[in-house]
ZADRENVEX-741808 format. One record per residue (C-alpha): residue in one letter; chain; x, y, z. Coordinates in steps of 0.2 Angstrom, whole numbers, plus 5000, padded with zeros to 4 digits. Layout:
BEGIN
  r  c    px    py    pz
  A  A     X     Y     Z
...
This chain:
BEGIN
  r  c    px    py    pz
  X  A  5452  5519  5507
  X  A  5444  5536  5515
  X  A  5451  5542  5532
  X  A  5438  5550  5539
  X  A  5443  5552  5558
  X  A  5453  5548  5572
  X  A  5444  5543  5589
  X  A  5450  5547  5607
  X  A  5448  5531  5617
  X  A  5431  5528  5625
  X  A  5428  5527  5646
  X  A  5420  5509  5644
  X  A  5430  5496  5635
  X  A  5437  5481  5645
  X  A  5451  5482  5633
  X  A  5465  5488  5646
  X  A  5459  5475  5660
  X  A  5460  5462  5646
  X  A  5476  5468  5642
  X  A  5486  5466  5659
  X  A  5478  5450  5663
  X  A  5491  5433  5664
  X  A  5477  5424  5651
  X  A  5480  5436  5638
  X  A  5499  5438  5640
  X  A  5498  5417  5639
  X  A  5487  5420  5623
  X  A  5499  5434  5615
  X  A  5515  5421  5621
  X  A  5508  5406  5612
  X  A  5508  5416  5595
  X  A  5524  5419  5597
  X  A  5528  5401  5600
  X  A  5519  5396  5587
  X  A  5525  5409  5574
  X  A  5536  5398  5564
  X  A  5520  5386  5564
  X  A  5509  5402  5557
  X  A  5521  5408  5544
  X  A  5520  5387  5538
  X  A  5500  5388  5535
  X  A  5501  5405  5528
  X  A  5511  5396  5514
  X  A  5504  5381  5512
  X  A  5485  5390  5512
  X  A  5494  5403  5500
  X  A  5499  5388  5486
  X  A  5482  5384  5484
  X  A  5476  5392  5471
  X  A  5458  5400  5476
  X  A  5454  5410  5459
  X  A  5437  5419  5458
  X  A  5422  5406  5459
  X  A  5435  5391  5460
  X  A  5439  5392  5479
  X  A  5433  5373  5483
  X  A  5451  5367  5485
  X  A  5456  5379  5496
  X  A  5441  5379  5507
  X  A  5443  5360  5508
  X  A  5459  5362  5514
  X  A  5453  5376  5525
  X  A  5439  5364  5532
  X  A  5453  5350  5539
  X  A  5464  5365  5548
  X  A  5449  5369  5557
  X  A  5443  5353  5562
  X  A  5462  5351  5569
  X  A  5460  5367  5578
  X  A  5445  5358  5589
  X  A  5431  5367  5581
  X  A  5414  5359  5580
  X  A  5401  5359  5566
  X  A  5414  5362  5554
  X  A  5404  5364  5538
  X  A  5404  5369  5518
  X  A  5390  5378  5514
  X  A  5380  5378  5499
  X  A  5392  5392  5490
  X  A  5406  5387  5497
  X  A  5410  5396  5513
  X  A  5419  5388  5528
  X  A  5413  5389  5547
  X  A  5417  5383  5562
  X  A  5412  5385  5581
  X  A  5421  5388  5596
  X  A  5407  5386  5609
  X  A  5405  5400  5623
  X  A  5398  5396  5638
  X  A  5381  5403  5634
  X  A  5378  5391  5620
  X  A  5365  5395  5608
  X  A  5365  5413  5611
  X  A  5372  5429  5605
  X  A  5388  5424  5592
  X  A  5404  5433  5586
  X  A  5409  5430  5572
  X  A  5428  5432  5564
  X  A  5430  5430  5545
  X  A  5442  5430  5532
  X  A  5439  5429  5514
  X  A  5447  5414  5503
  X  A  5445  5421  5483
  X  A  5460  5428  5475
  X  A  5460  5439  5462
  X  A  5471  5429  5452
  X  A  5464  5419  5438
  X  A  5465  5398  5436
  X  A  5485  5395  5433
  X  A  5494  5409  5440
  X  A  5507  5404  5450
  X  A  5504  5407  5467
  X  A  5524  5398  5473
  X  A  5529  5405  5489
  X  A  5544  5415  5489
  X  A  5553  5420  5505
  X  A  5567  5430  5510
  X  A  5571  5432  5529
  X  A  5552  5437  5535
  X  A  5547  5443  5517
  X  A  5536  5431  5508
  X  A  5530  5436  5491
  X  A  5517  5428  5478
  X  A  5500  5432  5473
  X  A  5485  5432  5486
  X  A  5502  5430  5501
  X  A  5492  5445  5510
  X  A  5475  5449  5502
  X  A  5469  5437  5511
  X  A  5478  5422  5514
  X  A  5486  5431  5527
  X  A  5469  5433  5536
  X  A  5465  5413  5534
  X  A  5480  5408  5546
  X  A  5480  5424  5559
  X  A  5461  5417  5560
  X  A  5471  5399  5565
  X  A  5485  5405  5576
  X  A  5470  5415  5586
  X  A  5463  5399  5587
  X  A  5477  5391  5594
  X  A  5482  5405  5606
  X  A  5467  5404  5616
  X  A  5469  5386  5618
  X  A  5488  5387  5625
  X  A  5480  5399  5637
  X  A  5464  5390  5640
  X  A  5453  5405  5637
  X  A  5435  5404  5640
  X  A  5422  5415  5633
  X  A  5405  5421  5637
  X  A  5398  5419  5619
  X  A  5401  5406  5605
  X  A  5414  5412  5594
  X  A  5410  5408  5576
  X  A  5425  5406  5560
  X  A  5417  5412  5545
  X  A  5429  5408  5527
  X  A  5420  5417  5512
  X  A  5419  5415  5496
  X  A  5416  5429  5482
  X  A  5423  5445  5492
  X  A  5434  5451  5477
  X  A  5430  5459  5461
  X  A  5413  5451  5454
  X  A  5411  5438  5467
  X  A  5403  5453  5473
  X  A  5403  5448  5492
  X  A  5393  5432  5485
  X  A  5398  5422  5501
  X  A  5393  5435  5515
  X  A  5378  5437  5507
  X  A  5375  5421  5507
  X  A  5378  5418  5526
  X  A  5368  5432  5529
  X  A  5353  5427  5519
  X  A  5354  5408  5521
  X  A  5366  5402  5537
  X  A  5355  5397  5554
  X  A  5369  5407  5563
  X  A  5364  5423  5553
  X  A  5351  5428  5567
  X  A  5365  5425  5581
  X  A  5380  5437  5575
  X  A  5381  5451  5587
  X  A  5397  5456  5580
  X  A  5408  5454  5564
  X  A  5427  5456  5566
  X  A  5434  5455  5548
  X  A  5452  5451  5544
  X  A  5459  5458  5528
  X  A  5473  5466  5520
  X  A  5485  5475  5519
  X  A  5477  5488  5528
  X  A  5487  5499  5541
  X  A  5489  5493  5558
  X  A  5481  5507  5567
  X  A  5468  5509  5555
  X  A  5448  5502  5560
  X  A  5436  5501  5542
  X  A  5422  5504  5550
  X  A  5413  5512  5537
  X  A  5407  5502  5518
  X  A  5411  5512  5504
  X  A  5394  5506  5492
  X  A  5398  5502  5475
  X  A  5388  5499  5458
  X  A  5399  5488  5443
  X  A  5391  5489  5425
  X  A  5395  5481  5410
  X  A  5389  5493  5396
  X  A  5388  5485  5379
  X  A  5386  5498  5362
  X  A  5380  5486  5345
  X  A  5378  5492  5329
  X  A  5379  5485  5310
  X  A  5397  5489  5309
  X  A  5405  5488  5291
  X  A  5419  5494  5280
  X  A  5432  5508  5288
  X  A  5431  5515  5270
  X  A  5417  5509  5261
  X  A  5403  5512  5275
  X  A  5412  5527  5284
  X  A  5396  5538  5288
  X  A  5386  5526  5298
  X  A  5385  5524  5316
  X  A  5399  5518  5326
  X  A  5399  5511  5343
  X  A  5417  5515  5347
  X  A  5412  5534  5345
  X  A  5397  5531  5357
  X  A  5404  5523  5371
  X  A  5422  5536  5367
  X  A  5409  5549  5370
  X  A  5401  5540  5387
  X  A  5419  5538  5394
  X  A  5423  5556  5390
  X  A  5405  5562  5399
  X  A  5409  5552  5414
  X  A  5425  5557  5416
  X  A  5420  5576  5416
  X  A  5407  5573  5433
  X  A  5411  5583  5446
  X  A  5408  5572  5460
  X  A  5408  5575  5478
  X  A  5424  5574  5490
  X  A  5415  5571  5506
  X  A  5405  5560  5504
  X  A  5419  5552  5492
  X  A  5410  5547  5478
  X  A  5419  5541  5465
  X  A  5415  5536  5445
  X  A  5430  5525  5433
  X  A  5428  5518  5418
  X  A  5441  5504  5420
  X  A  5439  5493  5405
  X  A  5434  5494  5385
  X  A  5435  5480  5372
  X  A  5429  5480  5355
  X  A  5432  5480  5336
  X  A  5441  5464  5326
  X  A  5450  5474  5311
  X  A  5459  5493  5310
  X  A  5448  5494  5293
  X  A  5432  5488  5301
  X  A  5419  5499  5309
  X  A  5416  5488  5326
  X  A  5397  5480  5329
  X  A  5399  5479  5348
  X  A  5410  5489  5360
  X  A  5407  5487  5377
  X  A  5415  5495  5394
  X  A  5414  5493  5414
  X  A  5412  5505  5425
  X  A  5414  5506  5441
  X  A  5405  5517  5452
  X  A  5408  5521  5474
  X  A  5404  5531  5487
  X  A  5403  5531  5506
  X  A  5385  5537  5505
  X  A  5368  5529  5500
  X  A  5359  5543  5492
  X  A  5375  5549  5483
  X  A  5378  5533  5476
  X  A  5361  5532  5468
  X  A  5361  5550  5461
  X  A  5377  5547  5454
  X  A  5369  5530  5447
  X  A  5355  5541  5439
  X  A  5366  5552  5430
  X  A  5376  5537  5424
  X  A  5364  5528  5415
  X  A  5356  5549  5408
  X  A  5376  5548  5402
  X  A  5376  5531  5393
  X  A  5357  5532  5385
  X  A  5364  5552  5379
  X  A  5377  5545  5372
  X  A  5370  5531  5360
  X  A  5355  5544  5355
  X  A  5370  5557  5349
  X  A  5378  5543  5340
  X  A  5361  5540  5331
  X  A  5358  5558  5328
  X  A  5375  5561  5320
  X  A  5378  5549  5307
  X  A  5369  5537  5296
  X  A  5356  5524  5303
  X  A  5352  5516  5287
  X  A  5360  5500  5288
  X  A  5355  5499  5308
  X  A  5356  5511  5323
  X  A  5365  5510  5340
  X  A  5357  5501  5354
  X  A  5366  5500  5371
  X  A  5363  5487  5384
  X  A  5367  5490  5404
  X  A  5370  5475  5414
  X  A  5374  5477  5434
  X  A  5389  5466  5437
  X  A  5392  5472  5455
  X  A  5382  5477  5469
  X  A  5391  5482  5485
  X  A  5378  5489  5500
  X  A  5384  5506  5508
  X  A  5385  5506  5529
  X  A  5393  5511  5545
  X  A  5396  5505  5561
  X  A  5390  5515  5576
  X  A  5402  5519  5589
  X  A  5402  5506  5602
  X  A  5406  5492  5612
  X  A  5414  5486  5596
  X  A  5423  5502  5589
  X  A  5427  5507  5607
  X  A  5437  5492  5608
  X  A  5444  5491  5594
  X  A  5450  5510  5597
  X  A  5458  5504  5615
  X  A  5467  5487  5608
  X  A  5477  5499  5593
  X  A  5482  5512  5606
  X  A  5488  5499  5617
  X  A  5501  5495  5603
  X  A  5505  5514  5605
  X  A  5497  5520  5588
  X  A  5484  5532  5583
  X  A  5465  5523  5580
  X  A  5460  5529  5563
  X  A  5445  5527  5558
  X  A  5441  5521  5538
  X  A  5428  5517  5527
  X  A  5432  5505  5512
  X  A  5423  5491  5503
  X  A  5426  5474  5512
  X  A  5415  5458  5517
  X  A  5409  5470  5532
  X  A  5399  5480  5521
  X  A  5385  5466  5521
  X  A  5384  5465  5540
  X  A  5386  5486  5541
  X  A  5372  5487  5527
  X  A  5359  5475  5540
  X  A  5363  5484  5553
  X  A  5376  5472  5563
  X  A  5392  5480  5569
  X  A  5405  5475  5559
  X  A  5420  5481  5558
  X  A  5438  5475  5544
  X  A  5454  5475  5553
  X  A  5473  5472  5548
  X  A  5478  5453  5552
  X  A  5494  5460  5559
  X  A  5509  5465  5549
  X  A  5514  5475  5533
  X  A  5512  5472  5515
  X  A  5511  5478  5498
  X  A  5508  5475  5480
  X  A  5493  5470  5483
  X  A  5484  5463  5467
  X  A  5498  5459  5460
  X  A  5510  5447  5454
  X  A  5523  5455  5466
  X  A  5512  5455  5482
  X  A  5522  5454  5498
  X  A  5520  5451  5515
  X  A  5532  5453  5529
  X  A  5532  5440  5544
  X  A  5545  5449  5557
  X  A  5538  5444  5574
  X  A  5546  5459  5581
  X  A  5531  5470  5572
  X  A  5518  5457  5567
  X  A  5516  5449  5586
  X  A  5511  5467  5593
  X  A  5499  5471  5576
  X  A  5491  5453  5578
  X  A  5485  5455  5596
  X  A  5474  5470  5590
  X  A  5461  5458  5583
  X  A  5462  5443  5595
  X  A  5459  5458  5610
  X  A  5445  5467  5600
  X  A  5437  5447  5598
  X  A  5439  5442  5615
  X  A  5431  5458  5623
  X  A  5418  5456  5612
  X  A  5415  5438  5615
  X  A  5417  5440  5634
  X  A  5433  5431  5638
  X  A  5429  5425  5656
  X  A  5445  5432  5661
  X  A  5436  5448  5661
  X  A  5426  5445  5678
């Protein structure tokens, strides 16, 4: 994540006016109420295990706790993403919508057994984002203990496909496909663990390749003077890593993983890499694509020019694996809100760019913006993933994003 400013809080936000009103202290009063009941769906949702591509189970799950929360036209799309609709009192216009992805990083039979100690619950995907999935419910449940009206309908959005190379797959989706897709006037991510005071309102775009050197391959010995695709793609890691690459715009090149070779005396016949390749800006992002793909054809032709081709010469294939749009949220309504609701908590706004679901809505032009679900975390990725439920410093961080929602979606206590 790229801190790139703070903000001083804007003259027009209802934020404050929400803030002191009896509705929202009812609301922020029914989390706490309810705390124990959030901490219990955080685990249950948590010990369903939602590895990349194979989220059915949990979204089914995910689909009954939102019909028990009184949502209507609570649905499963075609690719697996979750909504339901808490009707505004303008139905059928403009649409807010709040979203929290169900994927995992974790692949099919990790386990994902809750572990808890006091208010610190640890196991893999407890934060990032299953976390999100029940703050998403215990907003939900808040506004009815306080019977909180709003202007516009309020729309839960559960996606598939945000981590690694699902690649977004479920906001895309909604975005291309869902009959809501024209109605969204704002997107109000929940995702972590990010900082409490900090607003993404800024995607950082990203291309993912897969890079694939073949060759004949052959004896370590016996054939040692022909071409070999470990030294080309050796020599493409190498010449990436020696980019210089800008700070701001952050634009960033890794070459995170390489497999290849069957033998220590064989000469490999395929080695391939991936690379990963950010930046916070559009145009930087496709110069540094450019010089990418120069580096990785440069690289096979060397390999072809320095050693024997006579039993076969390198070839090199490039496959886009991941495709991540670059975009920002303009200051506004939304960000002014969002700046107002964390300063009320008595932190700094901090204003971020990073890659989440939001990037699709930024990249379209919708104002999106990824907040914190409220709370601290760590380990994220990992086996070791934590999150920590204390109410004394979760209820606070919580009420960030059900404020920034409610002013958005015109909560009637606002007249």
């Amino acid at each position: 994540m790229q801190t790139f400013k703070t903000t001083s809080l804007a003259g027009h936000t209802a934020i404050p006016t929400l803030l002191a009103s009896a509705s929202f202290r009812a609301a922020t009063n029914s989390l706490s109420q309810t705390h124990e009941r959030f901490i219990s769906e955080l685990v249950t949702l948590t010990e369903i295990p939602a590895p990349p591509f194979k989220e059915e189970v949990r979204g089914q799950a995910y689909r009954g706790m939102l019909e028990a929360a009184g949502l209507e036209d609570v649905a499963i799309d075609s690719i697996g993403n979750v909504t339901g609709l808490r009707r505004g009192k303008a139905f059928g216009g403009r649409m807010i919508a709040v979203s929290a992805h169900l994927d995992t990083v974790f692949p099919e039979g990790t386990d994902v057994t809750v572990r808890r100690e006091g208010f610190r619950l640890s196991a893999p995907g407890v934060g990032d984002n299953t976390r999100g999935l029940a703050t998403i419910l215990a907003y939900l449940r808040a506004l009815d203990a306080a019977g909180i009206e709003t202007r516009d309908d309020i729309l839960v959005l559960a996606s598939v496909g945000e981590e690694g190379e699902g690649d977004l797959r479920g906001m895309r989706h909604f975005f291309a496909n869902s009959s809501y897709r024209n109605r969204i006037a704002a997107l109000i991510c929940l995702d972590g663990p990010t900082p409490a005071n900090t607003v993404v309102s800024a995607g950082t775009g990203s291309k993912r390749y897969r890079v694939t050197f073949r060759g004949p391959g052959g004896h370590s010995f016996a054939d040692h003077g022909i071409v070999n695709p470990m030294i080309a793609a050796a020599r493409a890691v190498v010449e990436l890593g020696r980019l210089s690459l800008p700070d701001d715009p952050k634009t960033t090149c890794s070459s995170t993983v390489i497999k290849g070779g069957s033998s220590v005396n064989a000469i490999p016949s395929e080695v391939s890499l991936m690379v990963d390749l950010r930046s916070n800006s559009a145009s930087q992002l496709a110069d540094l694509d450019t010089r990418f793909r120069d580096i990785v054809l440069q690289s096979c032709h060397v390999e072809n020019d320095s050693r024997s081709i006579d039993k076969g010469a390198i070839a090199v294939e490039i496959v886009l694996i991941g495709d991540r749009p670059a975009g920002v949220t303009a200051e506004g309504e939304l960000t002014q809100s969002a700046a107002a609701a964390i300063a009320a908590i008595g932190q700094t706004p901090v204003f971020s760019s990073f890659s989440t679901d939001a990037n699709v809505a930024m990249s379209l032009g919708v104002p999106a913006v990824t907040f914190s679900w409220g709370g601290k975390g760590g380990d994220a990725h990992t086996l070791n993933e934590w999150t920590d439920v204390d109410p004394a410093t979760t209820l606070p961080e919580m009420s960030v994003g059900l404020a920034v929602m409610l002013a958005c979606a015109g909560a009637d206590i606002l007249k």
